[in-house]
C-alpha positions in Angstrom: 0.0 0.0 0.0 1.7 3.3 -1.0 1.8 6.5 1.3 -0.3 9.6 0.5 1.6 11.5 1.8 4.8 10.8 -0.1 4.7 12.5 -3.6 5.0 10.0 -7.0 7.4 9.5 -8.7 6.3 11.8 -11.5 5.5 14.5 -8.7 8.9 14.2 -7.4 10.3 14.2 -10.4 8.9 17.6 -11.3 9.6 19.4 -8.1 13.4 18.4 -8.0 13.9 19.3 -11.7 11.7 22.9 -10.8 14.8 23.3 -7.7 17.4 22.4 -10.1 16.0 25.0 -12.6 15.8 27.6 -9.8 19.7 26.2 -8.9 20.7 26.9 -12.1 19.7 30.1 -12.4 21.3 31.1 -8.9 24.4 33.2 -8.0 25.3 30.1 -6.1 25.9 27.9 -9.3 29.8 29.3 -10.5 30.8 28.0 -7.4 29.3 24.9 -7.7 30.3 23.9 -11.1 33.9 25.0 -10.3 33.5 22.9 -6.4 31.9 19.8 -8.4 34.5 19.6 -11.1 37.3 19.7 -8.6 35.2 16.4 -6.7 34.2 14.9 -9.6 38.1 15.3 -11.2 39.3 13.3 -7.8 36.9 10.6 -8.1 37.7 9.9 -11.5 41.9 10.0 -11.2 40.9 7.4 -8.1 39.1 5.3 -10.0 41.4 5.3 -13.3 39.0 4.2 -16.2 40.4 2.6 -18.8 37.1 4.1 -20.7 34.8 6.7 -19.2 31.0 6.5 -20.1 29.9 10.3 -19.9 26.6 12.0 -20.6 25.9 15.0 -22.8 24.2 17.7 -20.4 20.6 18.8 -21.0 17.8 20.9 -18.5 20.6 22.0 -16.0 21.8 18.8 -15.2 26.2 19.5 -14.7 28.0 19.1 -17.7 30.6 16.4 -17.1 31.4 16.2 -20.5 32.9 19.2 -20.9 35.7 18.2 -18.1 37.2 16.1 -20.6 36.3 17.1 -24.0 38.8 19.9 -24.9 41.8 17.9 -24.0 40.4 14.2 -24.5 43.8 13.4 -26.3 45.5 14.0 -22.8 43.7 11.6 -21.4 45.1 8.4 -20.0 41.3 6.8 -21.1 39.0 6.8 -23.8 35.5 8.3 -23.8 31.7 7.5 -24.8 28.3 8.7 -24.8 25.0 7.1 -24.7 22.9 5.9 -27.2 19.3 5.4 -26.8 16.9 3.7 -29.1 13.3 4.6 -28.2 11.8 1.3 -30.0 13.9 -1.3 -28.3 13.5 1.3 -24.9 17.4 0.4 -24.6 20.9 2.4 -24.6 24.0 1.4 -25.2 27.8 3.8 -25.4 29.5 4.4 -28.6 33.1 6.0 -28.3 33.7 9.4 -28.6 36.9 12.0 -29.7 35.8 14.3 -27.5 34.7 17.0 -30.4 31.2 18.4 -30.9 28.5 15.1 -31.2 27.4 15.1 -35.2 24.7 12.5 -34.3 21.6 12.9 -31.9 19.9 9.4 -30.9 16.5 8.6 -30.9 15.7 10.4 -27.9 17.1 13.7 -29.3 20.2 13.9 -27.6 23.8 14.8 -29.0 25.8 11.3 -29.1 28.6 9.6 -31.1 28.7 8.3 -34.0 31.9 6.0 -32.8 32.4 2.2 -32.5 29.9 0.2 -29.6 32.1 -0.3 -26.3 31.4 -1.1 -22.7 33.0 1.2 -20.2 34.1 -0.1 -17.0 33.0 3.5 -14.8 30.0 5.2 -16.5 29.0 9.1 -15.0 24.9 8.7 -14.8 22.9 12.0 -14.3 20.4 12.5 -11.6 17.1 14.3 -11.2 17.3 12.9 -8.1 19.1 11.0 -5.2 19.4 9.0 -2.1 21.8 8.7 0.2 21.7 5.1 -0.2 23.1 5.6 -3.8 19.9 5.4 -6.0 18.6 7.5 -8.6 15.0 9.5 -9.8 16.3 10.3 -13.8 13.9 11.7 -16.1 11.3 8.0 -16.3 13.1 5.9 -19.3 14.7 3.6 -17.1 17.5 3.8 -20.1 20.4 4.0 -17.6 18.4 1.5 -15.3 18.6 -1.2 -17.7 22.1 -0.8 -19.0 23.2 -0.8 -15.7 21.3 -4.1 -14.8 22.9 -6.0 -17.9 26.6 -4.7 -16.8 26.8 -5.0 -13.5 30.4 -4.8 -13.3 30.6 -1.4 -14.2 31.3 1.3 -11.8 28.3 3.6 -11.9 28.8 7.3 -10.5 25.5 9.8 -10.2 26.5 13.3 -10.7 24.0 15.5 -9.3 23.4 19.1 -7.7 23.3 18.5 -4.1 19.4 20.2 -4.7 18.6 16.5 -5.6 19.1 14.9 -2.4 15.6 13.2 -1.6 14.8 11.9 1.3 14.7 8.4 2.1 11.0 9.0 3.4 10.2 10.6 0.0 11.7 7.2 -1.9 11.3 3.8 -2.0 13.7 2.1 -4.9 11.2 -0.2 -7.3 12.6 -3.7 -8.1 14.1 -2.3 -11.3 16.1 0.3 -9.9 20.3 0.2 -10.0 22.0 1.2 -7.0 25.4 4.2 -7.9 28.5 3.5 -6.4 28.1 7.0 -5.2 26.7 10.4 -6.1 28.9 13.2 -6.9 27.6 16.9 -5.5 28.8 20.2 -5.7 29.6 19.4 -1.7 31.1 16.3 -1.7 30.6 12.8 -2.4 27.7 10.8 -1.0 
C-alpha cells in the first residue's frame, strides 16, 4: 500500500527538476560547477578508467562532458556517450573523440557516431538521489537497464546536491540500480 503523503514518482520528479532550474539560475551555481569539477576530477583520477562513459548535459543537469572534451587526447582513457533507441526502450555507449557530437539518438540527444564499447566507470545524471546511492532520472529507465545487464561497471550519479531526496520521499522499485556514489557540488555521497 503506498503513502499519501509521499509524492509520485512523477510529482517528485517535477519538483526536483523545478529546484534544479531555480539552482541553475542562482548566483550560487559558478561556485558549484567549479566545487563539483574539482570532486568529480578526484573521483575519476581514483578510480582510473580505462574508458569513461559520460553524458551529454541537458535541462541544468552538470556538464561532465565538458571536463574532458577539450583535451580528450591527454587523457590516459578513452570516452563514450550514450545511445538510446526509443523502439527497443534500450541504450547502449559508442566512443567518442571528445569533439562536438554530429549524431543525436533517438531520444534527441547529442551522441557519437563511434564504434559500440562497454565502459568499466559510466558518470549517470540525476534528477534525483538517495543517500543510499539510487537515482530518480527523467522515467526511461535507459540507464536502469544498462546498468542491470553490466553489473560490473562502476556507476557514478553526478547530481546538484538540490537533488538529495529523502529516504521518506523514496522507495527504490525492483528495477532500480543502486550508484556506487553520487557526486555533489559538496562532496561525495
Amino acid at each position: 500500500m503506498s503513502d499519501p503523503s509521499r509524492p509520485t514518482r512523477p510529482a517528485l520528479r517535477a519538483q526536483l527538476l523545478a529546484a534544479r532550474e531555480r539552482f541553475a539560475a542562482s548566483a550560487e551555481v559558478s561556485a558549484a560547477v567549479a566545487a563539483i569539477t574539482r570532486e568529480l576530477g578526484q573521483v575519476i583520477d581514483h578510480l582510473e578508467p580505462e574508458c569513461l562513459g559520460l553524458y551529454w548535459a541537458m535541462r541544468s543537469e552538470f556538464n561532465a562532458a565538458s571536463l574532458w572534451s577539450d583535451d580528450s587526447d591527454a587523457t590516459t582513457f578513452s570516452l563514450a556517450l550514450p545511445f538510446a533507441q526509443r523502439a527497443a526502450r534500450q541504450m547502449h555507449y559508442r566512443l567518442w573523440d571528445g569533439q562536438a557530437p554530429r549524431l543525436v539518438d533517438e531520444c534527441g540527444i547529442a551522441t557519437s557516431d563511434g564504434d559500440k564499447v562497454v565502459p568499466d566507470v559510466v558518470l549517470v545524471p540525476c534528477v534525483g538521489f538517495t543517500a543510499g546511492g539510487y537515482r530518480l532520472g527523467y522515467g526511461g529507465g535507459y540507464f536502469d537497464r544498462w546498468l542491470a545487464a553490466h553489473p560490473h561497471v562502476t556507476a557514478v550519479g553526478v547530481a546538484w546536491s538540490v537533488g538529495l531526496v529523502a529516504d521518506a520521499d523514496f522507495t527504490p522499485e525492483p528495477h532500480d540500480q543502486p550508484l556506487a556514489f553520487v557526486v555533489t557540488e559538496k562532496g561525495v555521497v
